[in-house]
Each structure stands twice: as structure tokens, then as C-alpha cells.
C-alpha positions in Angstrom: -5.5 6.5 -3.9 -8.3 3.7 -3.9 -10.4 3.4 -0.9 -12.3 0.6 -1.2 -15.2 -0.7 1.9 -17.8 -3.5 3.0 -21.3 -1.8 2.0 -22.3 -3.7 5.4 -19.6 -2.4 7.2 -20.7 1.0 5.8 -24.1 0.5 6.8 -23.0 -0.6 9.8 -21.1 2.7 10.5 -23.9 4.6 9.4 -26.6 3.1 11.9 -24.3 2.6 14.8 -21.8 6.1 14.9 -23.8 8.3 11.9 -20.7 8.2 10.0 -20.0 7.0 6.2 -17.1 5.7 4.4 -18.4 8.2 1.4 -18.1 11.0 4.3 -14.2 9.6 4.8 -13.3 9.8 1.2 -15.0 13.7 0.7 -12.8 15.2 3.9 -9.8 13.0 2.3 -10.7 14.7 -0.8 -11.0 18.2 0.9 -7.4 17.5 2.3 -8.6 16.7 5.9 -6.3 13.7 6.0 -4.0 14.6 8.9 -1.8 11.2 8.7 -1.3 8.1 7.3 0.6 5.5 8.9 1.4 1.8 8.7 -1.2 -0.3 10.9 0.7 -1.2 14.5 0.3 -4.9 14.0 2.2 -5.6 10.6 2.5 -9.0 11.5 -1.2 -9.4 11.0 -2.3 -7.0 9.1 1.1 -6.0 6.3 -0.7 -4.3 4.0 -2.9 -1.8 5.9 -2.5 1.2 6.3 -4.7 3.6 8.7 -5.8 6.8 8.1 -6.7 9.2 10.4 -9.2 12.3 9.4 -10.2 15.7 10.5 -13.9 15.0 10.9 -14.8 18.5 12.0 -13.6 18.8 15.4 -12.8 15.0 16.0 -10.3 12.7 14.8 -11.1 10.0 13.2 -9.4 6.9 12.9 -9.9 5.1 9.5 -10.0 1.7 10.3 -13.0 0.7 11.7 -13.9 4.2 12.0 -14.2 4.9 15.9 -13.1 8.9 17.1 -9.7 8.9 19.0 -9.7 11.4 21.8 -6.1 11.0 21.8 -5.3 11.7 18.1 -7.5 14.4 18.4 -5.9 15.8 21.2 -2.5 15.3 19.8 -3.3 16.9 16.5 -5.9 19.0 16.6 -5.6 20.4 19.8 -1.7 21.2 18.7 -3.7 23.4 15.8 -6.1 25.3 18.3 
């Protein structure tokens, strides 16, 4: 799989939440990735996909990478 990003956006991320892409693609590499599923608006966005991640106690939506207390409830909560 090919994840490719905006270096603004990823400096963005990195200012603003202390998050990276490269930090996304290492816990995808290390098998954090709990779910991938087809973005909710398909009319707008068909080809998206988002990911979210196991970011060490918080879930992650890979998107526009903002923590989901309810995915992290729902799926790592379940775990605990």
C-alpha cells in the first residue's frame, strides 16, 4: 500500500497535534491499523479510503488526522 501526503499538511499536523504522517505509516507498518473503510461521503470523495490507527492509547483517524474518542472507545476500549 502507497500512502502518499501534503508535506504542508504534514507540517501542519506536526505543529498543530504533534503528530506525523511518517508516525501513521510506522504504526501501519507495525500492524496498528485497526480498520480501513470506505470514506462516508462517496459521492464526494469515491476514491478515499480512511484509516484508522492505534496511536498508543488513542485512535486515530487517518484523514486529516484528528483522535476519535469514539473509535477509540469502540475499538480499543472492546480490547482493554
Amino acid at each position: 500500500m502507497k500512502i502518499i501526503w501534503d508535506e504542508a499538511k504534514n507540517n501542519l499536523l506536526k505543529t498543530e497535534r504533534g503528530i506525523s504522517f511518517e508516525d501513521f505509516v510506522r504504526k501501519i507498518e507495525e500492524g496498528r491499523l485497526l480498520d480501513d473503510i470506505k470514506h462516508p461521503n462517496t459521492d464526494k470523495y469515491p476514491d478515499q479510503k480512511v484509516f484508522i490507527v492505534d496511536m498508543e492509547d488513542d485512535e486515530i483517524i487517518l484523514k486529516t488526522a484528528f483522535p476519535s474518542r469514539k473509535m477509540t472507545k469502540k475499538d480499543i476500549g472492546a480490547k482493554k
